[in-house]
TORLOTI-501539 format. One line per 5 residues: number of its first residue (from 0); their letters; for each residue x, y, z negated of N, C-alpha, C. Coordinates in steps of 0.05 Angstrom, whole numbers. Last residue first. Example, Ala and Ser with C-alpha at 12.3 -4.5 7.8 and 13.67 -1.06 7.14 Angstrom:
% TORLOTI-501539
1	SA	257/-45/-142/273/-21/-143/258/1/-157; 264/-114/-156/246/-90/-156/264/-66/-156 $
//
This chain:
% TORLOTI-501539
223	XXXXX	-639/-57/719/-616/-50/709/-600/-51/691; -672/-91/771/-657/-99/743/-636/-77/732; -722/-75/807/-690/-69/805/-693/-73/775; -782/-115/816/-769/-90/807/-738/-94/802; -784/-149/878/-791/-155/851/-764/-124/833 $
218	XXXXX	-837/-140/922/-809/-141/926/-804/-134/887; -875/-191/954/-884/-160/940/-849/-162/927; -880/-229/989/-867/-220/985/-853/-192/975; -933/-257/1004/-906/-279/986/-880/-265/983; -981/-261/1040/-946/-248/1044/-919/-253/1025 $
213	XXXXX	-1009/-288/1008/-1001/-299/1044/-978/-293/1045; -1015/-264/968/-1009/-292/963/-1004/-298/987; -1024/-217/980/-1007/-217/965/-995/-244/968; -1085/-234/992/-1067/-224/1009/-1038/-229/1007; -1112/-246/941/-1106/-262/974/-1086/-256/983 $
208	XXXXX	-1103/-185/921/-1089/-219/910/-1096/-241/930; -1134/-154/953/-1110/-164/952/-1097/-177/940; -1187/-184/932/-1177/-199/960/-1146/-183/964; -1189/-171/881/-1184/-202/885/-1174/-202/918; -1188/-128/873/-1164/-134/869/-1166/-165/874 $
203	XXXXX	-1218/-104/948/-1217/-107/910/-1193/-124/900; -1220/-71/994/-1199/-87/988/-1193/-81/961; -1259/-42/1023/-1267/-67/1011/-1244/-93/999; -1238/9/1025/-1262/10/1012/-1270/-25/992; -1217/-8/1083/-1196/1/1051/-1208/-2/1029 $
198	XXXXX	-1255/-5/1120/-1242/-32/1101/-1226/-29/1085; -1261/52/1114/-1280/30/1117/-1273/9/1096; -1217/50/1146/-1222/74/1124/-1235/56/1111; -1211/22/1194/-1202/19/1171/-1199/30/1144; -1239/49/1239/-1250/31/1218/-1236/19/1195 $
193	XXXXX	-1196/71/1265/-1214/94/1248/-1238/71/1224; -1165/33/1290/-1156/46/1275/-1181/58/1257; -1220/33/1327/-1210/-1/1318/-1196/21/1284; -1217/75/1355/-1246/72/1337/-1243/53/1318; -1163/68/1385/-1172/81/1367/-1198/82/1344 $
188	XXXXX	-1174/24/1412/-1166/18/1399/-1160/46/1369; -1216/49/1452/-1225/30/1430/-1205/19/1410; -1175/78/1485/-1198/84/1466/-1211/73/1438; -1108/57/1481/-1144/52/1494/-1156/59/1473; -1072/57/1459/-1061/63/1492/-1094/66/1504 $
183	XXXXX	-1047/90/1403/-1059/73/1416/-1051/76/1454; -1017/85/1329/-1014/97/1361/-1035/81/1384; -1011/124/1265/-1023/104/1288/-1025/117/1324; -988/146/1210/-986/154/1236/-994/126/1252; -1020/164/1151/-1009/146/1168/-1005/148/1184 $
178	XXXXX	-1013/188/1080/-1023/193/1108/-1007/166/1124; -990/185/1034/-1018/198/1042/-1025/203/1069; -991/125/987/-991/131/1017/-1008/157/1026; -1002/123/934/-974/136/939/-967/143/976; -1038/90/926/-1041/116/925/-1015/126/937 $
173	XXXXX	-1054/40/986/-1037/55/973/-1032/72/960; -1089/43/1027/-1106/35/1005/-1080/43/979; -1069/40/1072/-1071/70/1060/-1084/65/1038; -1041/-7/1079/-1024/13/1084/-1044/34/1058; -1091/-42/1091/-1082/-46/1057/-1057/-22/1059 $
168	XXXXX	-1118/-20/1133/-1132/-14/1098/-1105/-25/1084; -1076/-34/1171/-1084/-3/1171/-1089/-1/1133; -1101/-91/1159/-1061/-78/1158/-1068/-52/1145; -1149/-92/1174/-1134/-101/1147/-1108/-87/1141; -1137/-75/1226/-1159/-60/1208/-1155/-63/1185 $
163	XXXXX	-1116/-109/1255/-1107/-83/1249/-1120/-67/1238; -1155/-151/1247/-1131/-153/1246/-1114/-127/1236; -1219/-129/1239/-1204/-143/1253/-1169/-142/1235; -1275/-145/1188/-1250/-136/1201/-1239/-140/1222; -1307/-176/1158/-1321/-171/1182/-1300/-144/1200 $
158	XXXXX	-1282/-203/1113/-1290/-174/1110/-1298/-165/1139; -1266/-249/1140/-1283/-256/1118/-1289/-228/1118; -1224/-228/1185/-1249/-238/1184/-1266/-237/1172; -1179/-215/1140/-1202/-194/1159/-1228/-208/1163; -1173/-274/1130/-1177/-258/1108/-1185/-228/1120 $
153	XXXXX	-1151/-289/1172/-1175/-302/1160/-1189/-294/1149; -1112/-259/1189/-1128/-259/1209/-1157/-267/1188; -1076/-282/1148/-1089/-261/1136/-1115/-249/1159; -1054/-321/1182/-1074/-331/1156/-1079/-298/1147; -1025/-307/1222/-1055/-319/1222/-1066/-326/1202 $
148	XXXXX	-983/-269/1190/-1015/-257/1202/-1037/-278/1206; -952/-309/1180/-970/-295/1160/-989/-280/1169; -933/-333/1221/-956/-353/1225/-969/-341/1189; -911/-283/1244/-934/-285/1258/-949/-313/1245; -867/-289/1205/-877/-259/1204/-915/-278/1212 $
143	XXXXX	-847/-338/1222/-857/-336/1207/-871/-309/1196; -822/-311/1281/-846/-326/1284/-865/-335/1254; -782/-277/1252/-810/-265/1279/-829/-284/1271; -748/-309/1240/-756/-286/1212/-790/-278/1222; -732/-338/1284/-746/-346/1264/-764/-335/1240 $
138	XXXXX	-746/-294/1345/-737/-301/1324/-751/-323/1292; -794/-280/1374/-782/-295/1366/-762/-313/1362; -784/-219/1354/-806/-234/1356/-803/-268/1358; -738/-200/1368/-736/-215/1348/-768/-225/1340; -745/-203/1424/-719/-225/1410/-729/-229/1381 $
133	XXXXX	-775/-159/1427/-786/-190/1437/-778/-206/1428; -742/-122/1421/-761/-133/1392/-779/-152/1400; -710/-125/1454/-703/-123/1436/-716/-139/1410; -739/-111/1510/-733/-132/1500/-720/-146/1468; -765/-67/1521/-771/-83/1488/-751/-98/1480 $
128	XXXXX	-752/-56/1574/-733/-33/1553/-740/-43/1524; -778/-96/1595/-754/-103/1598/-742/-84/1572; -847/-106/1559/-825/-95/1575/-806/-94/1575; -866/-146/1530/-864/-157/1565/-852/-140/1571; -878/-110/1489/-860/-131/1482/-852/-144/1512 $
123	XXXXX	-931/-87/1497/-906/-71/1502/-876/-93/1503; -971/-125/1549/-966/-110/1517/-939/-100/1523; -989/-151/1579/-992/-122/1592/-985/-113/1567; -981/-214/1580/-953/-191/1596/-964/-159/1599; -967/-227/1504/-986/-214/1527/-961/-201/1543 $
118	XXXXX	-930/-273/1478/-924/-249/1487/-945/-237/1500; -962/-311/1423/-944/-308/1458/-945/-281/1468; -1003/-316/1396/-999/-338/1417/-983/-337/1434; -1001/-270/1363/-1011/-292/1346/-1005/-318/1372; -989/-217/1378/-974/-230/1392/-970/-262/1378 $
113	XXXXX	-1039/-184/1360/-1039/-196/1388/-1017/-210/1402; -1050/-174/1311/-1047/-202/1322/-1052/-208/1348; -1026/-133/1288/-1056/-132/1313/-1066/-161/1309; -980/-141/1277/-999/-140/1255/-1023/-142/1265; -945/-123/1309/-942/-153/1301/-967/-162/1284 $
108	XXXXX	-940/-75/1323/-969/-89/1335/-967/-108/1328; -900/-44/1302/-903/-51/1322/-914/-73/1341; -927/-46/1248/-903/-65/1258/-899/-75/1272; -975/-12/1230/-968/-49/1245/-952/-60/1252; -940/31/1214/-958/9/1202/-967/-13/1203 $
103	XXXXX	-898/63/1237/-905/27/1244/-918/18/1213; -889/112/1176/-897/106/1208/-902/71/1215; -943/155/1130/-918/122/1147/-921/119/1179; -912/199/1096/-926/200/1125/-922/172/1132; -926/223/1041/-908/206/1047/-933/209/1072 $
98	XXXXX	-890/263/980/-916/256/998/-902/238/1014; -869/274/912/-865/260/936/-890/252/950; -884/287/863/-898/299/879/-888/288/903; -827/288/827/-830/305/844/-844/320/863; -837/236/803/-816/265/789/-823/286/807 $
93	XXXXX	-877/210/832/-885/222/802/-866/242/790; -851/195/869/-880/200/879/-884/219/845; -797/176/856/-797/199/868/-832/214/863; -796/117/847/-791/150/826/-801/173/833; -794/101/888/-812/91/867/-818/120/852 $
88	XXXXX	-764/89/923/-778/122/917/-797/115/908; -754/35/930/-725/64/921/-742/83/916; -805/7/918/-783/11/903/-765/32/899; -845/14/956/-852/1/937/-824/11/915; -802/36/1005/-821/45/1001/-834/47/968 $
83	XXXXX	-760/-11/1006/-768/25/1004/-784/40/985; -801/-61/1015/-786/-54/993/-766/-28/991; -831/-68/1053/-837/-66/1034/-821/-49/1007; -851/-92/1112/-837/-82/1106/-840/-66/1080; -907/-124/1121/-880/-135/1135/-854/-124/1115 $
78	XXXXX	-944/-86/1119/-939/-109/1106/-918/-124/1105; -904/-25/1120/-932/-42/1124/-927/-69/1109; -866/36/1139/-885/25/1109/-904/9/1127; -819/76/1152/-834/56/1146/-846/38/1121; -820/148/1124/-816/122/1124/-831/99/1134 $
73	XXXXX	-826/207/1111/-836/191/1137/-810/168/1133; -834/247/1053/-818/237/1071/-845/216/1092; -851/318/1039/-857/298/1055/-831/280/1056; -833/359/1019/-846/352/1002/-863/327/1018; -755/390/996/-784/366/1027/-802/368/1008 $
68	XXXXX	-763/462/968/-756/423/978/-770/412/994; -736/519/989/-757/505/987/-748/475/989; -696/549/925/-699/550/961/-721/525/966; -659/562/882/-685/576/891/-700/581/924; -618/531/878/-609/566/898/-631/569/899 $
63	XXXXX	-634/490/856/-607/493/847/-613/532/855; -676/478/885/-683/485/861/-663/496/848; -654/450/926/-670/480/935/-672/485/907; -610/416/897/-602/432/920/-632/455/916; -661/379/885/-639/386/872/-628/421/874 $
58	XXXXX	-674/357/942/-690/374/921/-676/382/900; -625/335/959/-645/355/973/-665/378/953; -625/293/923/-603/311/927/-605/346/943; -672/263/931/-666/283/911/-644/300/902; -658/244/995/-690/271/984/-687/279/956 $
53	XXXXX	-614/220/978/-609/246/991/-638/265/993; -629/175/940/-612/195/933/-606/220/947; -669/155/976/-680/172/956/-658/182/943; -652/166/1054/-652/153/1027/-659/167/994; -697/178/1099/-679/184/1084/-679/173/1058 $
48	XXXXX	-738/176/1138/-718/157/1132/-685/175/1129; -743/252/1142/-756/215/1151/-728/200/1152; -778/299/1095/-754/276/1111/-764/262/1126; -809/363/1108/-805/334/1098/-777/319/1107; -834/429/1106/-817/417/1113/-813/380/1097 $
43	XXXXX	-885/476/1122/-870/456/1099/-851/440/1116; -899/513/1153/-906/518/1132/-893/494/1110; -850/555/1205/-855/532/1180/-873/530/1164; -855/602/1208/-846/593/1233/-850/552/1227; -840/642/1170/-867/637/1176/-866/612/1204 $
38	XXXXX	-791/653/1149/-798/668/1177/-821/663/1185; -796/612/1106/-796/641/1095/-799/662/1121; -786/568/1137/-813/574/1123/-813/605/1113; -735/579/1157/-754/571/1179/-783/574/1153; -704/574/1111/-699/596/1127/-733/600/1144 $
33	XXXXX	-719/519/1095/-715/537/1077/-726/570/1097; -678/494/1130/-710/494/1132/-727/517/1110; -625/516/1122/-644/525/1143/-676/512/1146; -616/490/1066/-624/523/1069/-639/531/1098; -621/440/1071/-643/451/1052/-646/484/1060 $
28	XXXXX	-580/437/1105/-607/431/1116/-632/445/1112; -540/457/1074/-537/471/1096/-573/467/1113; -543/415/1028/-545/452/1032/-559/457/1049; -515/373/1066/-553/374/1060/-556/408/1047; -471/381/1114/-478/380/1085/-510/382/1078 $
23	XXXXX	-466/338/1165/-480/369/1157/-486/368/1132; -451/290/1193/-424/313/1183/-431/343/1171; -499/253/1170/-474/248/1159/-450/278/1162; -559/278/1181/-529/277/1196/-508/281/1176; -614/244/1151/-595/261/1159/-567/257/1172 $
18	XXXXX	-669/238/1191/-647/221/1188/-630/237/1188; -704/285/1216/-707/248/1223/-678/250/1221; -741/336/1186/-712/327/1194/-709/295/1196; -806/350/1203/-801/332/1197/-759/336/1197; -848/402/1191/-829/390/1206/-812/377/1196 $
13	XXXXX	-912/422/1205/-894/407/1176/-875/392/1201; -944/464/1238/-941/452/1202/-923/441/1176; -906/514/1264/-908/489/1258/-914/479/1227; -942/571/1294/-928/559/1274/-925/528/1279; -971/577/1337/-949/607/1337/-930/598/1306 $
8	XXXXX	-964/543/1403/-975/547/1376/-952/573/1360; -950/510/1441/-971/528/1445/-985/540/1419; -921/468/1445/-941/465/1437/-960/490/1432; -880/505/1464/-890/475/1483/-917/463/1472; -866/537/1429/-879/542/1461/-889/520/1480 $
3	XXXX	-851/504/1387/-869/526/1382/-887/522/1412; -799/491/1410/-825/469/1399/-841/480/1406; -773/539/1419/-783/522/1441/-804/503/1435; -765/555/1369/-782/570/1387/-791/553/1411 $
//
C-alpha cells in the first residue's frame, strides 16, 4: 500500500522480489505474490538476480498449487558481463517464456567511455561513497575492461555511433533481452540512450563478429 501511495497509483505493474531471502521458503514468496495479483494490487510479478534453479523452483512451486510464476527476471546483462545471462537461463527463455529486464547495461558507465582516460571529477566514480568501483576501475581486470572499449569506441564510430549507443544496441539487439533499464543525469544523455534503437538496426553479423572479436569473451557452453 505504501508503494502504491507514493506513487500515486491504484496498481503496480510488475514487481520485482530483489534476491531471494535465504530464511523464506520460496512457497511462501510464490504464494504472497501470488496473493498480491489475485487482490489486483499486482499485475505480474518477476525476479532479480536470482539463480535459475530458484526462478524454476519458483515456477515449479506456482504450477505445483495453481498459483502465479515470475515471468520476469532483472539481471545484469552487457558486454562486460556475460555468462548468466548467455548461459544459466539459457533454458529458461524457451521452457518457460522467461522475460528479462537488464540492469547496468553499461556497466556502470565503463561502457560510455567516459572513463577511456581517467576518472572525470564530475562522474560518479570521483565520489568518495564509489570508491569501490573506482578500485576496481583500476584494477587490472578494470583497466583491460577499458583498453576493450577503446577499440570497440572504433567500431561505434564506423556506425556514426557513440560509445553507449553500441553497448545499449548490442544489449537489446538480444532476442532473449526484452527490455533495459538506463539511467541518466542530462538530457542529452537520454536522446544519446534513445539512439540506440537505431544502431541495433545496424548490428549485422559481420560487425558483431567485430565486436565479439574485441571482447574475446562470449562464454563457452557447460560441458555435461
Amino acid at each position: 500500500h505504501q508503494a502504491m501511495d507514493r506513487l500515486n497509483v491504484d496498481y503496480l505493474d510488475l514487481y520485482f522480489c530483489h534476491r531471494p531471502d535465504p530464511q523464506v521458503p520460496i512457497e511462501e514468496t510464490v504464494r504472497a505474490m501470488s496473493d498480491l495479483i489475485t487482490q489486483g494490487k499486482v499485475l505480474y510479478w518477476g525476479t532479480s538476480e536470482w539463480s535459475a534453479q530458484e526462478i524454476m523452483q519458483a515456477y515449479s512451486v506456482a504450477r505445483q498449487y495453481n498459483l502465479v510464476p515470475p515471468t520476469m527476471e532483472q539481471p545484469q546483462y552487457n558486454m562486460l558481463f556475460r555468462e548468466r545471462f548467455e548461459l544459466e537461463y539459457a533454458r529458461l527463455y524457451d521452457e518457460i517464456g522467461l522475460g528479462t529486464t537488464i540492469w547496468s547495461p553499461l556497466a556502470s558507465g565503463i561502457l560510455t567511455g567516459k572513463y577511456n582516460d581517467g576518472v572525470p571529477s564530475d562522474s560518479r566514480m570521483a565520489l568518495e561513497s564509489y570508491s569501490w568501483l573506482k578500485d576496481r576501475l583500476l584494477s587490472d581486470e578494470g583497466q583491460a575492461a577499458i583498453a576493450k572499449v577503446r577499440e570497440l569506441t572504433t567500431i561505434a564510430e564506423e556506425l556514426g555511433a557513440t560509445m553507449a549507443q553500441l553497448a545499449l544496441a548490442w544489449t537489446i539487439k538480444n532476442p532473449n533481452v526484452s527490455t533495459a533499464i538506463t539511467g541518466a543525469t542530462k538530457l542529452h544523455q537520454i536522446k544519446d540512450n534513445l539512439g540506440a534503437i537505431d544502431i541495433a538496426h545496424q548490428l549485422t553479423d559481420d560487425v558483431i563478429a567485430k565486436i565479439e572479436d574485441v571482447l574475446d569473451n562470449k562464454p563457452e557452453p557447460y560441458q555435461s
